[in-house]
N, C-alpha and C positions, 0 to 999 in steps of 0.2 A: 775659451773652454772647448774642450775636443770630447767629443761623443764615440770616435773610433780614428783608426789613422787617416782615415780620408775625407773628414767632414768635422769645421770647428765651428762653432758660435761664438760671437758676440754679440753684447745687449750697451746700448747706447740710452737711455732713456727709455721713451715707448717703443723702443726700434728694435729691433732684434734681426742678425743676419744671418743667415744659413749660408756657410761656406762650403762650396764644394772644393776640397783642399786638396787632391792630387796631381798637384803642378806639373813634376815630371813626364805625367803621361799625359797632361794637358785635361785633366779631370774627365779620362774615359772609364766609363763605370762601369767599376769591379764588380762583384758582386756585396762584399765587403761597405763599398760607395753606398749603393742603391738601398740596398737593406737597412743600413742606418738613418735614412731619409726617416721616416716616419717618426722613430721615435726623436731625432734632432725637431721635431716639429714639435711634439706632444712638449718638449720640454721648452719650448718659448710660448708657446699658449696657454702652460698650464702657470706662468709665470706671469701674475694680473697684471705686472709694470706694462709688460708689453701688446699691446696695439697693433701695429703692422712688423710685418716680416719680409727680407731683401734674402732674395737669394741669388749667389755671386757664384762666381769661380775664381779660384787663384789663378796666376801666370796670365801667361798672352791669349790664352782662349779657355772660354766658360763651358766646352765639353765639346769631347772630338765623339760619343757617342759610343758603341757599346765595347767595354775592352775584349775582344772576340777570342782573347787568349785565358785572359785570368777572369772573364764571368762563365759560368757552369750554365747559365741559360740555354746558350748556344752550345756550349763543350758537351752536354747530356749526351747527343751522339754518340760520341766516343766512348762513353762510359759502360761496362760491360753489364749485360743486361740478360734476363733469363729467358727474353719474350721479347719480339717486338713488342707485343702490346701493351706490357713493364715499360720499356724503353718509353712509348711515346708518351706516358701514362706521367713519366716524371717528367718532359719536356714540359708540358701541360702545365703542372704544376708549378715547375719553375717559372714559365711563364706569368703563372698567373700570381706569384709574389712578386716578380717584377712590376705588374701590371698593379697592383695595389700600393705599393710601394710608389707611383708613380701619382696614382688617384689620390692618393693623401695631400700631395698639393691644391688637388682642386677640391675634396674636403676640408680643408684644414678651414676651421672656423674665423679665421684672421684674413685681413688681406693681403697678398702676396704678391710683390713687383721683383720681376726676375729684369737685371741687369746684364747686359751680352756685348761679349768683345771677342774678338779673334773669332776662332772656329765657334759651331751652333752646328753641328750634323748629328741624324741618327736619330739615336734617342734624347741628343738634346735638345731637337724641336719634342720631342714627348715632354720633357721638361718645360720649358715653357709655355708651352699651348696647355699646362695644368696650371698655370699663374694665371693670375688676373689683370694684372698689366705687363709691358713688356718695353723697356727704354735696352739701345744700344749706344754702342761706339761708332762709329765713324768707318773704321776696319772690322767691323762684322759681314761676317758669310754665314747665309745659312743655308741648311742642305735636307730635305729628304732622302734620306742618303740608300734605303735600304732596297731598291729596285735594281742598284749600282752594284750590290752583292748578292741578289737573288733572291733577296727573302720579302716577304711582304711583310710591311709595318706593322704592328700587333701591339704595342704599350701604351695608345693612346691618341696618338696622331691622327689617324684617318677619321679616329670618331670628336675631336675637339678639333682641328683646325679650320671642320667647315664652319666652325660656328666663330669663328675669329675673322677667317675669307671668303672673299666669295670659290664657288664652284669649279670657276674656269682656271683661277690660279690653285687652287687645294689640287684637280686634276693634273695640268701641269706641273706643278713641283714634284705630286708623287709620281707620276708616270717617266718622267726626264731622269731624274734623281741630279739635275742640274742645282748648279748654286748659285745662289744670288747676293746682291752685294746690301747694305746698310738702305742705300736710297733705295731702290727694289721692297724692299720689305715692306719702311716705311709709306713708301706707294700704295702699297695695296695693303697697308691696315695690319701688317705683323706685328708693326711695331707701333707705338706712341710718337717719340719723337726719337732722333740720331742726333750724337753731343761728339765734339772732336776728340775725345779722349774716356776711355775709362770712366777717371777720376770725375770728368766731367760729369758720365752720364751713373755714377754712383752716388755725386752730389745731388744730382737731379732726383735719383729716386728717392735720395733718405729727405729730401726739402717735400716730398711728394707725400712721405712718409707721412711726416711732421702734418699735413695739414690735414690727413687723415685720422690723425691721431689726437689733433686739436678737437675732432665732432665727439659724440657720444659713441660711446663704445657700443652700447647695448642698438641704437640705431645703425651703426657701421655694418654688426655681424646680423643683426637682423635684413639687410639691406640686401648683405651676402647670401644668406639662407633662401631669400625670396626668392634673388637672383639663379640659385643654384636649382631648388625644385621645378623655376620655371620653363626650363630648359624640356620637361619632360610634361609640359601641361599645359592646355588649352588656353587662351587668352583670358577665358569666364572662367576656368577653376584656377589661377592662376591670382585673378582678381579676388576670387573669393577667400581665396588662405591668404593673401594679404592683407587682406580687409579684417579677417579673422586675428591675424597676427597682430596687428595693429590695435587690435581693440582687447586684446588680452596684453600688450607688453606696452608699446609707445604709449598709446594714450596714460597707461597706467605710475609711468615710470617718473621717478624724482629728477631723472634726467629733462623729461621735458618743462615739469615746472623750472630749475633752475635755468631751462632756456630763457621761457615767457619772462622768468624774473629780472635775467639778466639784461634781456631788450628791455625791460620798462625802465630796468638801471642805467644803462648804457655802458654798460661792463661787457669783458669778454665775460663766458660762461666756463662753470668750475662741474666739469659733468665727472659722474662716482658709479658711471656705469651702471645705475639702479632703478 
């Protein structure tokens, strides 16, 4: 299923995979790319089969980062303007639909395992530091790349990577705009694990997929939600809207009786997300 020319879906069972499909250009994103992220999301969450979401790249690499020619983000410069102050006013702007466009992975109510081979520069660590988990290839580099060409990172990176790495490496990557290889990542926590192949680490994540999709739906995204407000909240109000949440949904849900039921059966469990 193609949502625009450079982004297709497939849905496998509970799996649904978000393609980033501009092979040619090694899936650097247009603005055409970027812009259709979101709604390719809405339409596999709004689809109940589907549970988790894989987002891939076609070809040898999962995003060489931002196309500097055919996205208007950057090209806004050159575009003839009445005012500077017009001018910087739609830089801005464009900015900041990139930037939500971006954020929609790390809202999207599903969980999201971003698969990476070949090139990961640019904006495609913005891309996956908006995922939730993150498996490669063998032949992955990736790159903070935008120190390299002058500009300071702004779609996401600087404010999610700390919370993936620690400080010393988040400073280093951005400050160098150096790359690093598969081990490296994995090293220091970019990554999950590294698989010798693509196909390898594509299998990995829809097996990954699978066993997240095997739990309760409604505990999965709830799990998500807690995870995601927590980010911005004390340890005590943090416990408290969980504890709150828990006591308006889990406890309440048919999900977790057919848990209890199904441990006294010794059955796997048939959850209806309710």
């Amino acid at each position: 299923m193609s949502l625009s020319c450079y982004i297709s879906l497939e849905k496998s069972g509970s799996v649904g995979t978000l393609w980033l499909d501009r092979e040619d250009k090694y899936n650097a994103l247009s603005t055409e790319l970027w812009s259709a992220i979101p709604e390719a999301l809405d339409n596999l969450v709004s689809d109940e089969a589907i549970k988790v979401i894989i987002l891939a790249g076609r070809g040898k690499h999962f995003c060489v980062g931002i196309d500097l020619i055919d996205s208007d983000m950057l090209g806004q410069q050159a575009q003839p303007a009445s005012s500077e102050a017009l001018a910087n006013l739609r830089q801005l702007e464009g900015t900041g639909r990139f930037q939500a466009a971006i954020s929609s992975l790390a809202e999207c109510a599903l969980p999201v395992i971003a698969v990476i081979q070949g090139h990961c520069l640019g904006a495609g660590i913005d891309l996956i530091s908006a995922c939730d988990v993150r498996v490669c290839s063998a032949d992955a580099n990736f790159s903070v790349r935008e120190t390299r060409i002058g500009i300071v990172a702004d779609i996401g990176t600087l404010q999610r990577l700390p919370k993936i790495i620690t400080a010393g490496h988040v400073a280093e990557l951005a400050y160098t705009g150096k790359d690093i290889d598969a081990h490296r990542a994995e090293k220091i926590g970019l990554v999950n694990d590294v698989y010798e192949s693509f196909t390898a680490a594509f299998d990995a994540a829809m097996a990954m997929a699978a066993e997240i999709a095997a739990n309760s739906t409604l505990a999965v995204r709830g799990t998500k939600f807690i995870l995601r407000q927590s980010e911005d909240l004390t340890t005590d109000q943090s416990l408290l809207l969980n504890g709150m949440f828990t006591l308006m949904t889990s406890l309440k849900s048919n999900d977790l009786k057919e848990s209890m039921a199904a441990f006294v059966a010794r059955r796997p469990a048939k959850y209806t997300g309710s």
